[in-house]
N, C-alpha and C positions, 0 to 999 in steps of 0.2 A: 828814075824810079819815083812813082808817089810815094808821098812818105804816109799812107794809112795806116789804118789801128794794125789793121791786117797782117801786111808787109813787116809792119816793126815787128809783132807778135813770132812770125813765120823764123825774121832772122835770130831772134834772142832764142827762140827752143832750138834753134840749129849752134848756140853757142857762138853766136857771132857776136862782139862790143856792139853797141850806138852811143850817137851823141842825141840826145834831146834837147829840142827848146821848148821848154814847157808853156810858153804862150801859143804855142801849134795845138796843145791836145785839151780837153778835160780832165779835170780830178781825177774823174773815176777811171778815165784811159790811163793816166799818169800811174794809177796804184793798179792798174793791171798789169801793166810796165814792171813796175816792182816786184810785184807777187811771181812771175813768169820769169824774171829775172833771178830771186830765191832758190827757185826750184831746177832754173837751170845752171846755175851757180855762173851767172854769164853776167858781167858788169855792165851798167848804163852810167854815164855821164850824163845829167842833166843841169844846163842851162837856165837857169831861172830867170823866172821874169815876175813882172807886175802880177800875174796872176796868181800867185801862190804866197800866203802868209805862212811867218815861220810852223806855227803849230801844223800843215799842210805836209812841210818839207819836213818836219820833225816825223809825221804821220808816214811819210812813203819811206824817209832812213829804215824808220822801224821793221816796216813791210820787205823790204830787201835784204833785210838780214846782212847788211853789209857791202850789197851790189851794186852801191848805186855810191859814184863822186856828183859830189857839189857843185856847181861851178858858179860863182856869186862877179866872174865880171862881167865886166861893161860888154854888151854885144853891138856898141856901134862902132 
């Protein structure tokens, strides 16, 4: 499966989990992620990477109301 905006978007309103690595998307995809996440009360696990500064990751917590785990290891 691609992993597009699309596709992830499709599986979180169906209430399906994902894992994200946040160096795969944008910000603003990131906090669509979240927002769609809220509303479908459906959790993301995202993976962090270089791309995102705390205030970023403090920014998408907020946005998910809670849907969203951390995940701060090492991905090599």
């Amino acid at each position: 499966m691609k992993k597009s905006v699309e596709n992830i978007l499709a599986l979180l309103r169906k209430g399906i989990p994902v894992i994200l690595q946040s160096d795969d998307f944008r910000f603003s995809e990131l906090s669509e992620f979240a927002r769609i996440s809220s509303s479908a009360e459906t959790d993301i696990t995202l993976v962090v990477g270089d791309n995102l500064n705390f205030a970023e990751v403090m920014e998408l917590c907020n946005i998910s109301h809670g849907h969203i785990h951390i995940d701060l290891s090492s991905r090599t």
